[in-house]
N, CA, C and O atoms as a GROMACS GRO file, in nm:
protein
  396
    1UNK      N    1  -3.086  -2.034  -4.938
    1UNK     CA    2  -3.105  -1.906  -5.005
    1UNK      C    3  -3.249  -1.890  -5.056
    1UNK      O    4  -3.312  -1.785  -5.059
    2UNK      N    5  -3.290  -2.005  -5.094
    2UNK     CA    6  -3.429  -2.014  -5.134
    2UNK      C    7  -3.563  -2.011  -5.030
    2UNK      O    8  -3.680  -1.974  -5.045
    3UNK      N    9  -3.494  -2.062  -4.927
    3UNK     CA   10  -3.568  -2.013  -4.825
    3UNK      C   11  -3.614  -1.849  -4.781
    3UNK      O   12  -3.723  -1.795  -4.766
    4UNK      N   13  -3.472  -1.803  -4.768
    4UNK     CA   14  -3.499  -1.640  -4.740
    4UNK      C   15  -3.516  -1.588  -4.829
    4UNK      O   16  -3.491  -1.472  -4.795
    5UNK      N   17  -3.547  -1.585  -4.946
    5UNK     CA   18  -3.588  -1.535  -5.067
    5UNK      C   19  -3.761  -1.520  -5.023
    5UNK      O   20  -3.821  -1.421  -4.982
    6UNK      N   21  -3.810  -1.656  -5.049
    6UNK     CA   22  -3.940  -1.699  -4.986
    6UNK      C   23  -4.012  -1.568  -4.868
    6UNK      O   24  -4.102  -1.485  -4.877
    7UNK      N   25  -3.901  -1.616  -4.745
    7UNK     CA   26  -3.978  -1.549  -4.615
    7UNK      C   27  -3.958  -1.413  -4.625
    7UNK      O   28  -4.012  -1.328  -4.553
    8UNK      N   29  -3.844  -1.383  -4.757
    8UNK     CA   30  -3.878  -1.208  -4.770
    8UNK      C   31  -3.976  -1.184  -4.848
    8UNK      O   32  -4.013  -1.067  -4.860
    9UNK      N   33  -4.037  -1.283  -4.915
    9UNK     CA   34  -4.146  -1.171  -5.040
    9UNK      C   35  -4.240  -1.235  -4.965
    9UNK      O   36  -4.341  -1.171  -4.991
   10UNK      N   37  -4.273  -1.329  -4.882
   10UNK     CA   38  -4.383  -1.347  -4.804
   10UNK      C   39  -4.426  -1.180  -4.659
   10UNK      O   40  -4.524  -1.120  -4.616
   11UNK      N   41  -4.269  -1.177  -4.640
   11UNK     CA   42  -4.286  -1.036  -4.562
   11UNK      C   43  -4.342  -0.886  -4.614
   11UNK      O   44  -4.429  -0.814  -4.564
   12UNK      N   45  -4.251  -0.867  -4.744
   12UNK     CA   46  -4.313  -0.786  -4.796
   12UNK      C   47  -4.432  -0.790  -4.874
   12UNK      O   48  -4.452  -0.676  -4.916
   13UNK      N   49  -4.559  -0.902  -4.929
   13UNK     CA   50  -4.647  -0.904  -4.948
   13UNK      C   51  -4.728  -0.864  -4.779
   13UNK      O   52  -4.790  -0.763  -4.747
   14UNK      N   53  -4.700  -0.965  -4.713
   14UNK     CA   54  -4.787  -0.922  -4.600
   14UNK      C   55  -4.767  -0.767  -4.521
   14UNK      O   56  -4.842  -0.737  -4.429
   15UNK      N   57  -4.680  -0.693  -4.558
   15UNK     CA   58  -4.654  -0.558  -4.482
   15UNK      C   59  -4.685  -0.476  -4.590
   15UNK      O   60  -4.681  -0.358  -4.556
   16UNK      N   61  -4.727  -0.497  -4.754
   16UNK     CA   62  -4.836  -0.375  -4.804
   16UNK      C   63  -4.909  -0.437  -4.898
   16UNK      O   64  -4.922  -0.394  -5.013
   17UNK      N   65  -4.958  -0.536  -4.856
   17UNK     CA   66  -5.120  -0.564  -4.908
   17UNK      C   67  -5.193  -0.627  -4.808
   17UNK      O   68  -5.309  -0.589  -4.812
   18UNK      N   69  -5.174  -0.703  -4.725
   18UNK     CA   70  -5.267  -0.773  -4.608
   18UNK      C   71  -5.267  -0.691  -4.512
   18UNK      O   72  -5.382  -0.658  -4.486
   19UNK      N   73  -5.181  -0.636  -4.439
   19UNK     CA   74  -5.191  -0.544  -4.307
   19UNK      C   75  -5.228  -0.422  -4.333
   19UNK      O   76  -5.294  -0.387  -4.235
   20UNK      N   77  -5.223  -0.313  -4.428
   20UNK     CA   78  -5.285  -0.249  -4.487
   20UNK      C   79  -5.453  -0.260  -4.501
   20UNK      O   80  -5.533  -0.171  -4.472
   21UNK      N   81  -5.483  -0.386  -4.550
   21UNK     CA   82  -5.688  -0.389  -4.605
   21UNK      C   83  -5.719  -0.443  -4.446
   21UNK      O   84  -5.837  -0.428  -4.414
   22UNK      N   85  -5.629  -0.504  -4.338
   22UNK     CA   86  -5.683  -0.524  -4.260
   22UNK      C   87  -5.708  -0.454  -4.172
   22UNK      O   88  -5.804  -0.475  -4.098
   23UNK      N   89  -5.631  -0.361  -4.160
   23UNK     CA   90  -5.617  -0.221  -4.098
   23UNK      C   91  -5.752  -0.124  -4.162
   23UNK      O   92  -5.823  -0.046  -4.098
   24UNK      N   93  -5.760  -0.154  -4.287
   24UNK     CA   94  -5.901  -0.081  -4.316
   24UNK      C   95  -5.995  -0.165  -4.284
   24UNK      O   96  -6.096  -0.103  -4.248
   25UNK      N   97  -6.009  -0.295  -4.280
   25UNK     CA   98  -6.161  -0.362  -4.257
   25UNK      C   99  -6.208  -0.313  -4.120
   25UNK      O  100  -6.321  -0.278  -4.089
   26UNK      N  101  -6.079  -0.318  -4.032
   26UNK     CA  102  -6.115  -0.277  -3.848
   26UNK      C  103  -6.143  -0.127  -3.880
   26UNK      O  104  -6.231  -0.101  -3.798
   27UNK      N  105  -6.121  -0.023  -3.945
   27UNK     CA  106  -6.193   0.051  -3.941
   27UNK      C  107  -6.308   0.080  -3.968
   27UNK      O  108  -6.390   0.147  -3.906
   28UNK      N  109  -6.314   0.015  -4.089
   28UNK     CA  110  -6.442   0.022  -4.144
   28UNK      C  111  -6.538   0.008  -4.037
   28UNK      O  112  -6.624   0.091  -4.010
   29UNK      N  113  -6.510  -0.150  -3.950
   29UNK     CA  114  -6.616  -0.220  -3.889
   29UNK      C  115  -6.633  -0.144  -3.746
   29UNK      O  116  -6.713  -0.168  -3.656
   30UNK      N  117  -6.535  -0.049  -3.755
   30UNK     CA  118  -6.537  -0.008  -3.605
   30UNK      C  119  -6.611   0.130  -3.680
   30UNK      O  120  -6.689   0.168  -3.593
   31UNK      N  121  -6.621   0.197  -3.764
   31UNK     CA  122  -6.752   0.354  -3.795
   31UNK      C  123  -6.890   0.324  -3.810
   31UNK      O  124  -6.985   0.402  -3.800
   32UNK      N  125  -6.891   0.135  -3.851
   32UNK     CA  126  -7.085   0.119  -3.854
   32UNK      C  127  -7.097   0.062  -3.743
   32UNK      O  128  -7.207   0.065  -3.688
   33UNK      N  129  -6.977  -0.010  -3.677
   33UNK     CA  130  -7.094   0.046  -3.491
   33UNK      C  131  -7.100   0.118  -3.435
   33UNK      O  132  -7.162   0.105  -3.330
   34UNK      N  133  -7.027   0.262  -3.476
   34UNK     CA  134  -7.004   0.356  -3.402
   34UNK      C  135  -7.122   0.444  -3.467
   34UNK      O  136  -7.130   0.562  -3.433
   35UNK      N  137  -7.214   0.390  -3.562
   35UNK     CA  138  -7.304   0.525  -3.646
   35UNK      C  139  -7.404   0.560  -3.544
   35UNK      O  140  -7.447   0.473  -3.469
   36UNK      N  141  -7.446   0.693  -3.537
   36UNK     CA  142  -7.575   0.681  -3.483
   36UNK      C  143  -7.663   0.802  -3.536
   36UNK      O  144  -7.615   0.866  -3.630
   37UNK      N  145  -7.761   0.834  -3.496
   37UNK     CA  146  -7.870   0.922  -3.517
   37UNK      C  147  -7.795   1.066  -3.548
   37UNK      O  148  -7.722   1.120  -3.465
   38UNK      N  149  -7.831   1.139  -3.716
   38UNK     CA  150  -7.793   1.268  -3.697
   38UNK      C  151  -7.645   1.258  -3.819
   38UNK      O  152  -7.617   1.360  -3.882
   39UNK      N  153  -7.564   1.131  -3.839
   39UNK     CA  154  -7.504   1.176  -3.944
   39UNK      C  155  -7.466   1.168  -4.073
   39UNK      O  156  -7.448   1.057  -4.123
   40UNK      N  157  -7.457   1.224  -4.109
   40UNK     CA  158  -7.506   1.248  -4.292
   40UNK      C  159  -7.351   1.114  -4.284
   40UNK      O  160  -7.245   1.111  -4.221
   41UNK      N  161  -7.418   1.026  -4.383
   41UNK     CA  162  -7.350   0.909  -4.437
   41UNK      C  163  -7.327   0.885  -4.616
   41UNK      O  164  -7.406   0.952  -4.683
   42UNK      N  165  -7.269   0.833  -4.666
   42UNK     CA  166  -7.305   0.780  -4.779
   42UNK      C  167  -7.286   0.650  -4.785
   42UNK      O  168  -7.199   0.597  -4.715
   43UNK      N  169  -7.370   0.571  -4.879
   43UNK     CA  170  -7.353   0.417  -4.893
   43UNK      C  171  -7.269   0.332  -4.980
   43UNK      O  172  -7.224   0.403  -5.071
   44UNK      N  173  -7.228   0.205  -4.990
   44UNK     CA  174  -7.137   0.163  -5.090
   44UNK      C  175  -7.226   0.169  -5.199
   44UNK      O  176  -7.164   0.129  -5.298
   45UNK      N  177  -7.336   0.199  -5.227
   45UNK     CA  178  -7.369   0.255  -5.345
   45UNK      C  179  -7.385   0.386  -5.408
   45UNK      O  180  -7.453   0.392  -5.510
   46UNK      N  181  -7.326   0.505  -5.355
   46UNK     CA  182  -7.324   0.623  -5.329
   46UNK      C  183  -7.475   0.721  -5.304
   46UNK      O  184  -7.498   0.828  -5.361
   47UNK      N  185  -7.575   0.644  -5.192
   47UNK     CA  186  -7.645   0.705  -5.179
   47UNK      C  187  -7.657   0.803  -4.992
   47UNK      O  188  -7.675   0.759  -4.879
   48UNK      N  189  -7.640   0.925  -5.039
   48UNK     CA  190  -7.652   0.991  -4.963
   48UNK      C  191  -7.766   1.084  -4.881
   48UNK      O  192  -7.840   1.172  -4.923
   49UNK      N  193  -7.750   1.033  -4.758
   49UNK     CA  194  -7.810   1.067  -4.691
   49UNK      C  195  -7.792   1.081  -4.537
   49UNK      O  196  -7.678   1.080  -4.491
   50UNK      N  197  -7.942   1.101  -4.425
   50UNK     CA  198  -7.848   1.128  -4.280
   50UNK      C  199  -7.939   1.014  -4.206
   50UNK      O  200  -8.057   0.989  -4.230
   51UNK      N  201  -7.854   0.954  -4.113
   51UNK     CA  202  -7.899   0.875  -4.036
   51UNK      C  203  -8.016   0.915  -3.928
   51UNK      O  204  -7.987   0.996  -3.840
   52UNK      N  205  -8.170   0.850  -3.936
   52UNK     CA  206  -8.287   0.838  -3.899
   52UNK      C  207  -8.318   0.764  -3.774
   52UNK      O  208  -8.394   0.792  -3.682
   53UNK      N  209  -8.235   0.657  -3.794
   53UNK     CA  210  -8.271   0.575  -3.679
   53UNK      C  211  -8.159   0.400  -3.707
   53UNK      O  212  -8.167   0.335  -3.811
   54UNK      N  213  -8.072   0.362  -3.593
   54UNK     CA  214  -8.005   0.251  -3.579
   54UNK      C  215  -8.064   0.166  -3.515
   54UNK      O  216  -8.097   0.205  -3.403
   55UNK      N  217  -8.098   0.036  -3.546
   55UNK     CA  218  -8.144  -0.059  -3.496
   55UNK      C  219  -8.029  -0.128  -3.467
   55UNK      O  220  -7.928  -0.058  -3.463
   56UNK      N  221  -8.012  -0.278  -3.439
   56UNK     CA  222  -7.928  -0.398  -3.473
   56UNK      C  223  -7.831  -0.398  -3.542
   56UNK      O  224  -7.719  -0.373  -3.498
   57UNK      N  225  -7.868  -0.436  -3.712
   57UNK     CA  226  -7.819  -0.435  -3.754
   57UNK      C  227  -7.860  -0.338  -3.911
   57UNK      O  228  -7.782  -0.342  -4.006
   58UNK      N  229  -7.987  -0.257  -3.917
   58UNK     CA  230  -8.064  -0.194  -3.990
   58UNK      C  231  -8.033  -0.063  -3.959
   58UNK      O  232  -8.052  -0.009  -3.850
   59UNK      N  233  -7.984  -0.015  -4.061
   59UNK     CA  234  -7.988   0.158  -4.070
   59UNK      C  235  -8.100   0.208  -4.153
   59UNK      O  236  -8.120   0.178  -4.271
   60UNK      N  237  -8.189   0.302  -4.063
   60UNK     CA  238  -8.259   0.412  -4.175
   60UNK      C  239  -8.219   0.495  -4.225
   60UNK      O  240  -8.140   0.550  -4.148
   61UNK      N  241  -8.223   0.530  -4.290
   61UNK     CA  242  -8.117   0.672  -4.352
   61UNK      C  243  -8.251   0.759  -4.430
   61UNK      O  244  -8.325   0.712  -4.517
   62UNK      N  245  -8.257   0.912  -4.364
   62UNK     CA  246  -8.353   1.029  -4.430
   62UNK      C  247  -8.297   1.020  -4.560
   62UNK      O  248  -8.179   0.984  -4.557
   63UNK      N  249  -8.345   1.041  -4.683
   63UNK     CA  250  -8.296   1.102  -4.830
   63UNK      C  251  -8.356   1.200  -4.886
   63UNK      O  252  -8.311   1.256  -4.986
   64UNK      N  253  -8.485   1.240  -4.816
   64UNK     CA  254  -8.569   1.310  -4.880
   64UNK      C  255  -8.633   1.347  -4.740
   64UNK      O  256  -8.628   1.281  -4.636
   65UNK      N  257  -8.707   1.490  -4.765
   65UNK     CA  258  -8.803   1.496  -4.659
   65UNK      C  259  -8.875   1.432  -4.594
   65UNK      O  260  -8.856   1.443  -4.473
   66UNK      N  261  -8.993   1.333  -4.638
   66UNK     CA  262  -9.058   1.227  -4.576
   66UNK      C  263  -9.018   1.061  -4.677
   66UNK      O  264  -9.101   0.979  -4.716
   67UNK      N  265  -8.895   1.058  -4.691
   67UNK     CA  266  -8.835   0.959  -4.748
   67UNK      C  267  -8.718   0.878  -4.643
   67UNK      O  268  -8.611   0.925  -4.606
   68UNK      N  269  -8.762   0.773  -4.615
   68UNK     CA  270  -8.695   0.712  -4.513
   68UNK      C  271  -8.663   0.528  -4.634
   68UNK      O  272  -8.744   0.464  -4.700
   69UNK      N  273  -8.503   0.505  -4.608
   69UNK     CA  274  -8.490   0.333  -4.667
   69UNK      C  275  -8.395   0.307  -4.566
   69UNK      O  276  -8.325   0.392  -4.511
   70UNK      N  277  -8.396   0.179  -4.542
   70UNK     CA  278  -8.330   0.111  -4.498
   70UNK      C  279  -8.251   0.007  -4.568
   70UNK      O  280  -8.274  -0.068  -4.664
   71UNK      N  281  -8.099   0.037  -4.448
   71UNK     CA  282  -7.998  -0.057  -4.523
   71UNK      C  283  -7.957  -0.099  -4.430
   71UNK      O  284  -7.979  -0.029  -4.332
   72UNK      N  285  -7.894  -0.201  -4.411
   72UNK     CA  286  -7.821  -0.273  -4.378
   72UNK      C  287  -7.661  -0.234  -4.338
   72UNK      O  288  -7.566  -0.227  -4.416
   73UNK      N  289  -7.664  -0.205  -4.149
   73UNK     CA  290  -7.536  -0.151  -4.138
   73UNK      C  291  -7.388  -0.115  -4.183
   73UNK      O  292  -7.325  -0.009  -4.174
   74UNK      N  293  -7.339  -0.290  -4.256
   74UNK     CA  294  -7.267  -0.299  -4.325
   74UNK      C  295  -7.234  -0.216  -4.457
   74UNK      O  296  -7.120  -0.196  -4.498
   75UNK      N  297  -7.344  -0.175  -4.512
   75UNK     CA  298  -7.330  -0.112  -4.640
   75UNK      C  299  -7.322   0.054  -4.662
   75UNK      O  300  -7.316   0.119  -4.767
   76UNK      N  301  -7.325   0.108  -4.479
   76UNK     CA  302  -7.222   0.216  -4.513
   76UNK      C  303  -7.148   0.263  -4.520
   76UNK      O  304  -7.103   0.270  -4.406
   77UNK      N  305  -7.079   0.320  -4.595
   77UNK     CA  306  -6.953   0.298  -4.639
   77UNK      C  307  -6.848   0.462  -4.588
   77UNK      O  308  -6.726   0.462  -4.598
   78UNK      N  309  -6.912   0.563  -4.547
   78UNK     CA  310  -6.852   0.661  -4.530
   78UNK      C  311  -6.936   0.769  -4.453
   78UNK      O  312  -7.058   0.767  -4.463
   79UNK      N  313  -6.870   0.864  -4.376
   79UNK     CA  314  -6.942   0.959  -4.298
   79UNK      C  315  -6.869   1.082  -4.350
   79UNK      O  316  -6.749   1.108  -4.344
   80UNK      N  317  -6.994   1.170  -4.417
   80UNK     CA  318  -6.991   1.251  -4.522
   80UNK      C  319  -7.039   1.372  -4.392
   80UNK      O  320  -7.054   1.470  -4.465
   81UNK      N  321  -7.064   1.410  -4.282
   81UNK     CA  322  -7.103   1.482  -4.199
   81UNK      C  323  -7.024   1.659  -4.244
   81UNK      O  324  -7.077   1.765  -4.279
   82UNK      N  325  -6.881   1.619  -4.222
   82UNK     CA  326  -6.797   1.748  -4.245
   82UNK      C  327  -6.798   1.795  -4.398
   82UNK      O  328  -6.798   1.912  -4.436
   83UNK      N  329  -6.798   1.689  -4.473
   83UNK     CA  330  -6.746   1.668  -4.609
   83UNK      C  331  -6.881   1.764  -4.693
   83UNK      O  332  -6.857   1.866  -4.757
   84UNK      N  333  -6.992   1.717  -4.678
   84UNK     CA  334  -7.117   1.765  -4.753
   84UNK      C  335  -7.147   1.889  -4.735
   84UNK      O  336  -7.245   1.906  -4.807
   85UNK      N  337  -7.118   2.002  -4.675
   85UNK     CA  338  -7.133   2.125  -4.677
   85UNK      C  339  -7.019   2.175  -4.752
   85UNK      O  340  -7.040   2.268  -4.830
   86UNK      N  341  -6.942   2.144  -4.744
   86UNK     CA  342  -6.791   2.209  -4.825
   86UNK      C  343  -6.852   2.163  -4.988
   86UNK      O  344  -6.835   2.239  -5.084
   87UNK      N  345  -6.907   2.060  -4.998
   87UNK     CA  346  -6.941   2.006  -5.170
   87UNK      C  347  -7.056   2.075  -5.171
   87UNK      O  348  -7.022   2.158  -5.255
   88UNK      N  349  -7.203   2.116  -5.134
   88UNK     CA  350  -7.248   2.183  -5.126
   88UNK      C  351  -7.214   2.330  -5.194
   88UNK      O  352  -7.238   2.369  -5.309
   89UNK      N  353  -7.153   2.396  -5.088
   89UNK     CA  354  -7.093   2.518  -5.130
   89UNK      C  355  -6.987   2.563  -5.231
   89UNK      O  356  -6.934   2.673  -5.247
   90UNK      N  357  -6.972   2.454  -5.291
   90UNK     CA  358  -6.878   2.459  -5.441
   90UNK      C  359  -6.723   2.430  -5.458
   90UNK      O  360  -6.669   2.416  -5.568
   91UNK      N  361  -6.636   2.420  -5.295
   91UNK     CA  362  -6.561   2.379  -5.315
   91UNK      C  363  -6.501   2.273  -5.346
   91UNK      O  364  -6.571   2.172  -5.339
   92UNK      N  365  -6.367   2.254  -5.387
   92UNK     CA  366  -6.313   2.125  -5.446
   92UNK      C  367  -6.262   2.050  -5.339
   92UNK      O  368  -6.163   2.090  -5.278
   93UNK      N  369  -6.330   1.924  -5.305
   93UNK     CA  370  -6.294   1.833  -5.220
   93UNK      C  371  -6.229   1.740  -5.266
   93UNK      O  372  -6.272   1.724  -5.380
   94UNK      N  373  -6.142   1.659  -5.244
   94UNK     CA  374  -6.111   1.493  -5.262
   94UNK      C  375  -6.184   1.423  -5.125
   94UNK      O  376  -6.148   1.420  -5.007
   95UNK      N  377  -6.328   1.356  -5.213
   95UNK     CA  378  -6.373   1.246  -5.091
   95UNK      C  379  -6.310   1.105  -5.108
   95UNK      O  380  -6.353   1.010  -5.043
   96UNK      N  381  -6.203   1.093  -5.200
   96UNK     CA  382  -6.128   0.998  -5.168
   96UNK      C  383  -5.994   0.932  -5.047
   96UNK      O  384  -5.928   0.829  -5.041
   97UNK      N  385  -6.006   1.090  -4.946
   97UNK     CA  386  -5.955   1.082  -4.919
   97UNK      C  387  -5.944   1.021  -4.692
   97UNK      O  388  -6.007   1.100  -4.622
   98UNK      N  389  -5.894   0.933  -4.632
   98UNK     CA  390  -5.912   0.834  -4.542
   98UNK      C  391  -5.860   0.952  -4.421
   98UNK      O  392  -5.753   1.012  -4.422
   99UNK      N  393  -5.970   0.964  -4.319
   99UNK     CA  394  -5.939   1.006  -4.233
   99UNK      C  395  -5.887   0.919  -4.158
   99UNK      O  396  -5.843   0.951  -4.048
   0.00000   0.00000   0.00000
């Protein structure tokens, strides 16, 4: 009895907390190789801006007119492309929310 007790809360931990974040890490890792030239991103530090140029593993990202930084592929965290004209123009978005 103690057994299947076990292999059930081992099941239900692994079917909504591990398969769940892992299901987000493959996404994650699958939108910063997929970034390229042209779209407005934001970073895990919420800096926004549009993609300049992809190297390797180095993203430039525009922020400013003749303002160009580079980050580090990994650290972006979201593609704000559709999202930033709607916030722009005053409506109420949830960008919390996972396409």
């Amino acid at each position: 009895m103690n057994a299947l007790f076990m292999v059930a809360m081992f099941a239900v931990l692994y079917f909504f907390m591990i398969r769940p974040q892992q299901m987000r890490n493959k996404a994650q890792k699958a939108f910063a190789e997929n970034l390229k030239k042209g779209d407005r991103v934001v970073t895990s530090s919420g800096l926004v801006g549009k993609v300049s140029k992809v190297e390797d593993n180095i993203v430039t990202l525009q922020v400013g007119q003749k303002v160009f930084l580079e980050f580090l592929r990994g650290t972006i965290s979201k593609e704000m492309t559709e999202l930033l004209p709607k916030i722009d123009s005053g409506e109420v978005v949830d960008t919390n929310v996972e396409k």
